[in-house]
C-alpha positions in Angstrom: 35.7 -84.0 31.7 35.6 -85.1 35.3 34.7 -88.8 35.3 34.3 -91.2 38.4 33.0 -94.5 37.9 30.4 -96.1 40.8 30.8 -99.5 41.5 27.6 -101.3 42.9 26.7 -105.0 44.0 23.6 -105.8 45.6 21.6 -108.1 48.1 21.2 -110.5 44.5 24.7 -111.1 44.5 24.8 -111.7 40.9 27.0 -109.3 39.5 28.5 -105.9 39.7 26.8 -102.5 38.4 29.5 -100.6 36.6 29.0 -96.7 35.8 30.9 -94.1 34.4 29.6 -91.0 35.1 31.2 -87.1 34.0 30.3 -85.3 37.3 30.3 -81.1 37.2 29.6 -79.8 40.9 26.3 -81.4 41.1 25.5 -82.1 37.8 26.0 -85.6 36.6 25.6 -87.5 33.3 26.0 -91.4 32.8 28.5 -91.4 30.2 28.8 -95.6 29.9 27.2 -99.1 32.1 27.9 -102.5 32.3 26.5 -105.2 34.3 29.5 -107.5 35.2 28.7 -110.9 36.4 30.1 -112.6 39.2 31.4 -116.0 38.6 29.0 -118.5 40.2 31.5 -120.3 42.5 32.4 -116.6 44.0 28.1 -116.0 44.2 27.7 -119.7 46.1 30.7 -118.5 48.6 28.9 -115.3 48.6 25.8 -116.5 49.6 27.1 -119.0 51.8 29.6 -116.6 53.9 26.6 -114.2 54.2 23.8 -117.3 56.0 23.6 -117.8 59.9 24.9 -121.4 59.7 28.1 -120.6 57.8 30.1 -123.6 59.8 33.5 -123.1 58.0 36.3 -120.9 59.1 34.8 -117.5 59.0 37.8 -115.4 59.4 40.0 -117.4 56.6 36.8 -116.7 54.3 35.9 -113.6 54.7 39.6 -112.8 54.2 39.6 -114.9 51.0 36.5 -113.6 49.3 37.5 -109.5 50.1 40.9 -110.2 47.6 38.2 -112.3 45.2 35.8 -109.9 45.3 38.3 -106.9 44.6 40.0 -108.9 41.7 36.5 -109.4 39.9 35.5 -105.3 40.8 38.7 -104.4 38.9 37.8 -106.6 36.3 34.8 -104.4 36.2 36.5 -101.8 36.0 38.9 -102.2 33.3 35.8 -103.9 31.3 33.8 -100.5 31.4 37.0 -98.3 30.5 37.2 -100.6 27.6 33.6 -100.5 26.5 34.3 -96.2 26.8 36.9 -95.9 25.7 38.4 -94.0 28.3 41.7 -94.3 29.6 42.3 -95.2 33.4 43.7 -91.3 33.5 41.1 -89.5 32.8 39.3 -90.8 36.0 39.0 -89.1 39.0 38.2 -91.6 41.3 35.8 -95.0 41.9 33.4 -95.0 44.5 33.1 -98.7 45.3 30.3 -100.0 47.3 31.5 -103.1 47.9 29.6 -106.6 48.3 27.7 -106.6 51.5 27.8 -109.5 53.8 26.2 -108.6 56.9 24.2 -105.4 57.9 23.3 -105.3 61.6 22.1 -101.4 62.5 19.8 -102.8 65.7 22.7 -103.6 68.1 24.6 -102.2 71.0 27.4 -102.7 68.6 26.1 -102.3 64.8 27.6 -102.8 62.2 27.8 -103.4 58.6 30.0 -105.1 56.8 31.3 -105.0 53.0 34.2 -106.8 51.2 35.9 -106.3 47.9 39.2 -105.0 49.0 39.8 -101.5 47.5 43.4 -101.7 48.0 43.2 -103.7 45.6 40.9 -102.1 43.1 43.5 -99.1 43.2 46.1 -101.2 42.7 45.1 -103.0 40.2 42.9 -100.1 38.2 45.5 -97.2 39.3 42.6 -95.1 40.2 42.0 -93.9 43.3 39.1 -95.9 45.3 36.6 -94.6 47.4 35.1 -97.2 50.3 33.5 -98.1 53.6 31.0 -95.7 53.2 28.8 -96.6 55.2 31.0 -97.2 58.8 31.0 -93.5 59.6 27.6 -92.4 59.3 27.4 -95.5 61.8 29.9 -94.4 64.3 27.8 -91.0 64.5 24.8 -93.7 65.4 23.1 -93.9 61.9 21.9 -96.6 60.6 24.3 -96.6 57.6 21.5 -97.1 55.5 20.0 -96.3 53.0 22.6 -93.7 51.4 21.1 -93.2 48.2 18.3 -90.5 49.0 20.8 -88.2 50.0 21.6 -88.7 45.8 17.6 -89.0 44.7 17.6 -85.5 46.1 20.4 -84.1 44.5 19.0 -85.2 41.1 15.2 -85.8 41.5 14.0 -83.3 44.2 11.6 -81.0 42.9 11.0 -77.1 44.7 7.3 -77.6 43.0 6.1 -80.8 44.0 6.3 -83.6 46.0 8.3 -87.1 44.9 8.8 -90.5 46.1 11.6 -92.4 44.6 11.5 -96.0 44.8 13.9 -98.1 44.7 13.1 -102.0 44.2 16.8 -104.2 44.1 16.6 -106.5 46.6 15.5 -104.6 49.6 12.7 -102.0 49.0 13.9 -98.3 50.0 11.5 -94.9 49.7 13.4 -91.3 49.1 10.6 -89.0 50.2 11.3 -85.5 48.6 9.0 -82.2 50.0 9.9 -79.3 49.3 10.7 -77.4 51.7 11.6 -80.3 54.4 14.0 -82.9 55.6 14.3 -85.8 53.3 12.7 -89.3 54.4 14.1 -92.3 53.7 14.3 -95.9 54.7 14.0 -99.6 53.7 10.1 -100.8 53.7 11.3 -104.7 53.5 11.7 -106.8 50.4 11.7 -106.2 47.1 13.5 -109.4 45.0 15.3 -110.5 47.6 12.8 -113.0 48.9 11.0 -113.3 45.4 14.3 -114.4 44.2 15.1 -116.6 46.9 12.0 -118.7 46.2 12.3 -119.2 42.4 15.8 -120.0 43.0 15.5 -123.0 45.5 12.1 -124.2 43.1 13.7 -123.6 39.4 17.4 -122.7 40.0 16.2 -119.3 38.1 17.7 -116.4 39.5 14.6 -114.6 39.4 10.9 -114.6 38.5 10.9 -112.9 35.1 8.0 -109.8 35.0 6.2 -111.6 37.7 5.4 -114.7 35.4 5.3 -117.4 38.3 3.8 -115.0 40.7 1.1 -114.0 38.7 0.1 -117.9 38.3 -0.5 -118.1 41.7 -3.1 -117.5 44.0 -2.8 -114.7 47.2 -2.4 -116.9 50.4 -4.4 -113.8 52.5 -3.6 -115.4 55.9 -0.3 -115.4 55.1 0.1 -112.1 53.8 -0.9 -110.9 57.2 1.1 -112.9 58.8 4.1 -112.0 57.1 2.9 -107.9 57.3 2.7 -108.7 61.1 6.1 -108.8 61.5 7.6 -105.8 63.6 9.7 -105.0 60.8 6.8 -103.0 59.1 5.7 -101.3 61.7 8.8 -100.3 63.4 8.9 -96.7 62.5 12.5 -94.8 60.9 14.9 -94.3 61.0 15.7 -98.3 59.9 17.0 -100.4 57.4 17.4 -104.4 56.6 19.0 -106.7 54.4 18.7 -110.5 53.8 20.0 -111.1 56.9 16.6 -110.4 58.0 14.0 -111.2 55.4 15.2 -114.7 54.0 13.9 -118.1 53.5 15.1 -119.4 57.2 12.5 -116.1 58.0 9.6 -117.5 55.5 10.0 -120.8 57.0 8.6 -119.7 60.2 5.4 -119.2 58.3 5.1 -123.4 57.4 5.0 -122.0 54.3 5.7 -126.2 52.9 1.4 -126.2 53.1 1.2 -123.9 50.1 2.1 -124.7 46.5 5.3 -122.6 45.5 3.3 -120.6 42.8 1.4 -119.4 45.7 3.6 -118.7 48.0 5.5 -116.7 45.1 2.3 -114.8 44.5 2.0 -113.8 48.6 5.3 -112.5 48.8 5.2 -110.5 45.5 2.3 -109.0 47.4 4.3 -108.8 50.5 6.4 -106.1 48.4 3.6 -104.2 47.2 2.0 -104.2 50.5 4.5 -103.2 52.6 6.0 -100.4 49.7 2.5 -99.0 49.5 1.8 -99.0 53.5 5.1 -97.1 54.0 3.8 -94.2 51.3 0.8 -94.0 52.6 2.1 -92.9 55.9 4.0 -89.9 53.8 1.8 -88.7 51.6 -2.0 -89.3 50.0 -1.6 -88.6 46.7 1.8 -87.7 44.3 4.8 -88.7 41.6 6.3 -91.5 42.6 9.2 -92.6 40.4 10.5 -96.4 40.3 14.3 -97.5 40.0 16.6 -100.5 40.3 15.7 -103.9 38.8 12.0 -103.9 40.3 11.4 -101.6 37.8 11.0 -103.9 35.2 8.8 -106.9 37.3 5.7 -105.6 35.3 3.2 -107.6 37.7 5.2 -106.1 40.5 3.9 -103.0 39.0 0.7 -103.3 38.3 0.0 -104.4 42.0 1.9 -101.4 43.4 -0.3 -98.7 41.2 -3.3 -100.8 42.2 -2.7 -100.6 46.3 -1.7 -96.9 45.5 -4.3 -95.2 43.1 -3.8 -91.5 43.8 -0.5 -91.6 42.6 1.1 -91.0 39.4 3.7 -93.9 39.1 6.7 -94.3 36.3 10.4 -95.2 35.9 12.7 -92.8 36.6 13.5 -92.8 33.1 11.1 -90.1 32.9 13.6 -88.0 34.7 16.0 -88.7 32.4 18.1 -91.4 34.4 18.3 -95.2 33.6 16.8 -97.1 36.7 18.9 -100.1 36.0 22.4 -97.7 37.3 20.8 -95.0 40.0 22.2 -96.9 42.9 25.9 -97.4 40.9 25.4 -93.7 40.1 25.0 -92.5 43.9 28.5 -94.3 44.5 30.1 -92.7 41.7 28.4 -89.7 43.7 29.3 -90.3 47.0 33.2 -90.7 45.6 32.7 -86.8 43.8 31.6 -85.3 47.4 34.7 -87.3 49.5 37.4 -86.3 47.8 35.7 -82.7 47.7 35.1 -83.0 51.4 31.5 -82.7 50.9 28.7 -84.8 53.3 27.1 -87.4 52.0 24.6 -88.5 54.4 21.8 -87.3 55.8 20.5 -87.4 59.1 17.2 -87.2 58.6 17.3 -90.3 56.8 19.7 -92.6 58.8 19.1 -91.5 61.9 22.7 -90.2 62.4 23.7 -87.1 65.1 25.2 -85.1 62.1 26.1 -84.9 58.3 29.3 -86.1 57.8 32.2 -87.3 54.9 31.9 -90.6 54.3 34.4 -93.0 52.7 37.9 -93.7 53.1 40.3 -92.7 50.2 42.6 -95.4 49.0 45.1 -93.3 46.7 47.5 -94.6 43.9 
């Protein structure tokens, strides 16, 4: 069996998505999955490195954290071959994504940036590593982001009907899927990130478990459309964000200090919603949309989404047959399969970029 393993960590920067997948042409099957967390100093750093007032030696740091933040991915790695019980031999290759510390895809000069060295995943694993795969869909003037529809289509599309795949982590992304036509895709704004953000600097929680503390809370309507007024929304695709954007130095512009937390919780749950439901309303009227990534389980989150968004059917991907607590570690694992076999793995449509092209670099053993 032909297995790769996918290695995913997020705009939560609380641990790493581990998958193995056995991948046949363009069949795949998730054979084993581990959430690995990230120690909490390395997190703090993490988050820290990533803010606009980082004050320390940037350079020193970000050199620092790309050897810690390969160490630990190894450490994922040799954690899920353990819990397989597969031998480092029988894999392929990893596709690593890395540990994002700055996306900027509106410049002269964009860029994105993610560390985890994967020298040193190799190395250490003796796998061969797949990474930086999101640099050369940039240098052909993409956006680099989002790369997963180009995945939702290989194993969600539909040549019957119309899908949306939905992926909440902590920036919301739509995979539009028509048959017939080019693939849509972009990030709509926040999912957790900011939900998470809030509960973390009121509780020290890492985030608002199935909407409890959101659901106590009363919608702040004036600032909902306040926060919907931001040119993000409207802006139209290609695009894509990250908490470099949509964080708490952005919510404070708001004078959000007038509101109790619970309520300011509440507005920006509904910020999601709103903005998710906005985006597939441009798209489509009615349809099957399918939810994914750990969203998926904020059951007030939810239940607002299907009430902004009657006409459509809405359900986990699990109703596809794929868990959608590993889709986005299971695009990597992906996105490793098709560089090694010289196959594309972006699409234009989506990220804005003047062609399809390999993505990746290969770091071999």
């Amino acid at each position: 069996m032909p297995y790769y393993i996918g290695l995913m960590s997020g705009t939560s920067v609380d641990g790493i998505d581990a998958v193995l997948c056995d991948i046949e042409q363009d069949k795949i099957q998730l054979v084993s999955s581990l959430s690995y967390p990230l120690p909490l100093e390395l997190q703090r750093k993490l988050h820290q490195i990533a803010s606009e007032d980082y004050q320390q030696d940037p350079i020193n740091m970000m050199g620092f954290l790309d050897v810690e933040v390969g160490q630990v991915f190894s450490q994922a790695v040799d954690a899920l071959l353990d819990k397989a019980k597969i031998r480092s031999q029988e894999v392929v290759a990893i596709g690593s994504h890395g540990q994002t510390i700055r996306h900027i895809p509106e410049h002269q000069q964009a860029f994105s940036l993610q560390i985890g060295d994967p020298n040193i995943i190799a190395a250490n694993t003796g796998i061969t590593t797949i990474a930086d795969f999101r640099r050369r869909d940039m240098a052909l003037g993409g956006q680099g982001a989002p790369l997963v529809p180009a995945f939702h289509e290989s194993i969600f599309a539909s040549s019957e009907q119309a899908r949306v795949i939905v992926n909440l982590g902590g920036i919301a992304n739509i995979t539009v899927l028509t048959p017939e036509q080019d693939v849509i895709g972009y990030d709509t704004g926040p999912a957790n990130t900011l939900l998470d953000q809030w509960i973390k600097q009121h509780f020290g929680k890492d985030f608002d478990l199935n909407g409890y503390w959101a659901q106590s809370g009363q919608l702040i309507s004036s600032l909902l459309q306040a926060m919907l007024a931001d040119p993000y929304f409207s802006q139209a695709p290609p695009k894509s964000t990250g908490r470099e954007y949509f964080n708490l130095k952005w919510l404070e512009q708001f004078q959000v200090a007038q509101y109790t937390a619970e309520d300011v919780q509440r507005s920006l749950l509904e910020l999601t919603a709103h903005s998710l439901a906005d985006a597939i309303d441009n798209h489509m009227d009615s349809g099957q949309i399918y939810v994914c990534g750990g969203g998926a389980h904020n059951d007030f989150l939810i239940e607002r989404i299907k009430h902004l968004l009657p006409n459509f059917s809405i359900a986990s991907s699990f109703k596809l047959g794929v868990d959608p607590d590993w889709v986005e570690a299971m695009a990597f694992a992906w996105l490793a399969q098709r560089t090694l076999n010289r196959q594309t793995g972006n699409l234009p449509s989506v990220t804005g970029a003047s062609q399809a092209t390999i993505l990746g670099a290969i770091y071999p053993t």
